[in-house]
N, C-alpha and C positions, 0 to 999 in steps of 0.2 A: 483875480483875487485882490482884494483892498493888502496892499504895503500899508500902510498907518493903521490899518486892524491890528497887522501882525507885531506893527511896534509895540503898542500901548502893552500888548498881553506881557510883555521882554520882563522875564523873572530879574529881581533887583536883588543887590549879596544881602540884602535884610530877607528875602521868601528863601535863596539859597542857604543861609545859613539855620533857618525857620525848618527847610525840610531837611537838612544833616541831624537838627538836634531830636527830629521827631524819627531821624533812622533810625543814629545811633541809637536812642533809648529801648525801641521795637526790638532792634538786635541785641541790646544786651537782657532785651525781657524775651528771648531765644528764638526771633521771628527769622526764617532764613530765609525767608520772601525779600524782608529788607536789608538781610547780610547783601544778596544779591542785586538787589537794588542799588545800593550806594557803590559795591564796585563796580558794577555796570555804569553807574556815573562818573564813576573817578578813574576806568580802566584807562581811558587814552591820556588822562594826564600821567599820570604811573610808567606808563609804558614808555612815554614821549620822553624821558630823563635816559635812559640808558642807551633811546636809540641816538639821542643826541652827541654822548657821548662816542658813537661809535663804537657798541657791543655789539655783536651779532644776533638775529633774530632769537637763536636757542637762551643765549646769555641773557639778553632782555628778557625775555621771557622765563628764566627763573630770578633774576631780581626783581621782576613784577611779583611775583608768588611769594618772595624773601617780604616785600612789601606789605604784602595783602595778611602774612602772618601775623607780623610787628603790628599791623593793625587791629588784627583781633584780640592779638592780649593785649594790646593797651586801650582797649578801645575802652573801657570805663575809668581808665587813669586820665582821657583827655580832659583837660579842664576847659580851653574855650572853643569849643567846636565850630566856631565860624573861621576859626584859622587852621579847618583840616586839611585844606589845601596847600597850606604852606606849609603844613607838618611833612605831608605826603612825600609833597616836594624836597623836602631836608632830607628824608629819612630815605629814598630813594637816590638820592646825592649823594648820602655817606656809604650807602650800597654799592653803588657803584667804585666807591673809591677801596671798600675793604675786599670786592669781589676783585679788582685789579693786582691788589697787595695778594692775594690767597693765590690767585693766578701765580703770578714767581715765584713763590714760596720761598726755599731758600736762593732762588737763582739771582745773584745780584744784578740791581735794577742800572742800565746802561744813561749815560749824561740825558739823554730824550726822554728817556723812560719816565727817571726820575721826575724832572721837569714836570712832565703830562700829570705824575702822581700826587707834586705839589699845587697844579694847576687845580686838579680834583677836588682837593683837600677845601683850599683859598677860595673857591669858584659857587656853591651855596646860592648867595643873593644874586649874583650876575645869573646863572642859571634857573634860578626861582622866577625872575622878574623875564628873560625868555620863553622858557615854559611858559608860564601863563599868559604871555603876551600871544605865543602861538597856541595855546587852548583857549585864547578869547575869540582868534580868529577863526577856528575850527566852530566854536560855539554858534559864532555871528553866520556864519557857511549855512550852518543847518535849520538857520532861522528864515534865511531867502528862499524866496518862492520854488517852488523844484526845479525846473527850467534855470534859474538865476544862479543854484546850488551846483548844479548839472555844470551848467559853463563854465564855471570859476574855477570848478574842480579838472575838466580839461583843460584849461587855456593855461593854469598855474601849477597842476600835482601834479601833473603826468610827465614820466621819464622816458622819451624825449619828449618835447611839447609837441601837441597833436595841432596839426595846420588847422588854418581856418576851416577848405573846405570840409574838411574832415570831419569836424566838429558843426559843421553848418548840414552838413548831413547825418548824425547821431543824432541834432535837435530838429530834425525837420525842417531849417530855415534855411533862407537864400542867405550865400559865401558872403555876399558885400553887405548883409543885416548886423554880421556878429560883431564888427567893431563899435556900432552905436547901443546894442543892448549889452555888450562888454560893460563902456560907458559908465549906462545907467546901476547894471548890476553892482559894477564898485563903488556906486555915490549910494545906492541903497546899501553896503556891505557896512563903508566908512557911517553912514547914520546908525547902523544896527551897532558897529564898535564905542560910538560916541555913548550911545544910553547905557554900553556895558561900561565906562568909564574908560577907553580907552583910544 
């Protein structure tokens, strides 16, 4: 497969912001084809804020949902929908900080505690600009050739790291090929991060 076919097509935040404004309007004119659309677009960044913090899968997963509410009632209050990313991103932040405080309820919060809660609170832009640095890199993943996506995704996600041969046998290739198509696949990754501006 042509690499430089697959660059050129690489959506720019002018076509992403282009199809949020043509969801959100579907969904508020009651399409639920594109309710589901756009969080099927926006589920892993959503998600990515709580696991970051260290919630457990249940708890992420109903501050996703706390999320996905906040979204639908305000979804005709947003005024510039090319910044729904960064809304997500806030509003999923402060989630996580108010589901922390509901957590102790009255139980007084201990010197750590507190700390992490204030960290919460102050943490917004540092975690915005995270976030989406690792939803760029997820993004630019699923734009490499499937082979290139395959490897990355073994050689980097996987807990523990899967050996070479291991991995030279899930792709069918000889053990001493994976470190030069490694390589190539992070000089193709970092070009597909560069056009995403990053």
């Amino acid at each position: 497969m042509d690499d430089n076919a697959r660059e050129i097509v690489l959506p720019t935040t002018r076509d992403t912001a282009a199809e949020d404004e043509r969801l959100v309007q579907e969904c508020l004119a009651g399409d639920e084809r594109a309710w589901n659309t756009l969080i099927d677009k926006y589920k892993r960044l959503i998600y990515s804020v709580p696991v970051k913090y260290g919630f457990s899968p249940d708890d992420a997963g109903d501050i996703f949902q706390n999320v996905c509410i906040d979204l639908f009632t305000n979804l005709s209050k947003l005024r510039k929908i090319e910044s729904l990313r960064s809304w997500l991103i806030t509003v999923a932040t402060h989630k996580c900080f108010h589901w922390k405080k509901q957590q102790k309820n009255d139980v007084e919060l201990d010197a750590m505690e507190q700390e992490m809660a204030e960290e919460l609170a102050a943490a917004p832009v540092v975690v915005m600009q995270e976030v989406q640095e690792e939803q760029a890199v997820r993004d630019a993943i699923d734009r490499l050739t499937p082979r290139c996506a395959e490897l990355v995704k073994l050689l980097f996600y996987e807990q523990p790291p899967v050996p070479y041969s291991e991995v030279a046998q899930k792709l069918g290739l000889a053990t001493g090929s994976i470190g030069f198509i490694r390589g190539r696949c992070l000089n193709r990754l970092q070009k597909i991060l560069g056009e995403l501006g990053f």
